[in-house]
Structure formats: structure tokens, C-alpha cells
Steps between C-alpha positions, in 0.01 A plus 500: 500500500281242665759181545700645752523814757876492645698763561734543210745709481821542238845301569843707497845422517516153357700301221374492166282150440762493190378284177095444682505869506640639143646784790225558608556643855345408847280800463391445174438105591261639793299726213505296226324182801266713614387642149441108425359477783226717418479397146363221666135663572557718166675582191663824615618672816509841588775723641333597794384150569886348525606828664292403775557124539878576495455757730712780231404801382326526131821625327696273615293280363501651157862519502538127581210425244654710197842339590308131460326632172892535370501178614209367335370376745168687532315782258476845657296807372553806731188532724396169372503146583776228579445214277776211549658345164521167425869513594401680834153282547762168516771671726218617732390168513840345571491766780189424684579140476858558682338738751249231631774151446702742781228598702370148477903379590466728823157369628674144488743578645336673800545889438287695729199589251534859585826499336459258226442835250778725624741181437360425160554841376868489679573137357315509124747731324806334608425118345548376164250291318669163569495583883144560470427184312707300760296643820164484236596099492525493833215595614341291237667199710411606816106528329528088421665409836307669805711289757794749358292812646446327811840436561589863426281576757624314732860575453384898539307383810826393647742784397 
């Protein structure tokens, strides 16, 4: 995976993303990102390659994979390769995109950068889509008018 080398690891104990999600849980969000985001550099992953950028063991990877096969999310063979759907290509893509509007939401608004990842992963599985869009509109607005992150910086300056 050439894009990006953070530290990933899987979310637990959150809500259900409800209707962006088709129940999908936090967990399986967390696979089902990082599968796109190798997909990126090629068409299929491997076990042992998401085992290790989410910092889980191979079978627990399997399990979660054969659970998003029922899914149909990706196409499993045992011993084979991860190959994301259509269905799972377009979630995964919904998912990276939320993953960096947050992370992207926290730089603004002056998160230290060593904890900008650890409060994405805590943050990203609790939003809906139309939260997202709202703070993805935002920071389209604060793009066009760079006085407005000049005054944010001031105001942090002073608290």
C-alpha cells in the first residue's frame, strides 16, 4: 500500500452507521476501508496484508472477510484473494472519503496532529452521511474564505 503508512488499527464498541452502513458494524467499516484502500494500488488484497495494517490476526480476518462475502460486499476463495464488489468498491469509497472529511475537520480545527488518527477512527463510525456532508461543506467554505482560518486561529490563540 504505497498512499499511506498510519497506524491502523480496528474500531470497537460503537453505534451502527445505520442506513450508510446496510449494518455493517464499526469493525467491518474499518476492513471493508482499508481493503479499498488497497484496491487502490491493485485489484485484490490479501489476508495477511489487511491482517497486518489492522494490526489482527489472519483469522480474524477471514472471519470478518467471509462474514462481508455474505454481505456481498467482497469475493472470497479460501487461501485466495480479497476482491471488493461493486457494492463493496462504492461503500469503501464512501468510507475513505468520510475518514479523510474528519481528519481534514480535526486539522482545522486545531487537533494535535499526533492525535488527528486515533480521533478519526473514534469519531467516523458514530456520524451519519448528512453530518458528514455538513462538516464536508464546511470545510469547502473555509477553502474559499482563508480570512475564516485565520480567525480560527486566532480565536484558539486566545483560548
Amino acid at each position: 500500500m504505497k498512499k499511506e503508512r498510519a497506524q491502523f488499527h480496528t474500531a470497537r464498541g460503537y453505534e451502527l452507521l445505520g442506513k450508510d452502513s446496510s449494518m455493517l458494524t464499526p469493525s467491518m467499516e474499518d476492513y471493508l476501508e482499508m481493503t479499498y484502500r488497497f484496491s487502490l494500488d491493485q485489484t485484490y488484497t490479501r489476508i495477511s496484508d489487511l491482517a497486518a495494517a489492522l494490526h489482527v490476526q489472519p483469522p480474524s480476518v477471514t472471519n470478518m472477510i467471509k462474514k462481508m462475502a455474505e454481505m456481498e460486499l467482497v469475493h472470497y476463495e479460501k487461501y485466495g484473494m480479497v476482491i471488493l464488489t461493486d457494492k463493496g468498491r462504492e461503500l469503501g469509497l464512501y468510507l475513505l472519503e468520510r475518514h479523510a472529511i474528519i481528519e481534514d475537520f480535526l486539522r482545522l480545527i486545531g487537533v494535535d496532529e499526533n492525535m488527528i488518527l486515533e480521533e478519526t477512527e473514534k469519531i467516523e463510525h458514530c456520524m451519519n452521511s448528512e453530518t458528514v456532508e455538513s462538516i464536508k461543506m464546511l470545510l469547502r467554505l473555509f477553502a474559499l474564505k482563508q480570512e475564516l482560518r485565520e480567525d480560527l486561529k486566532l480565536i484558539r490563540k486566545k483560548v
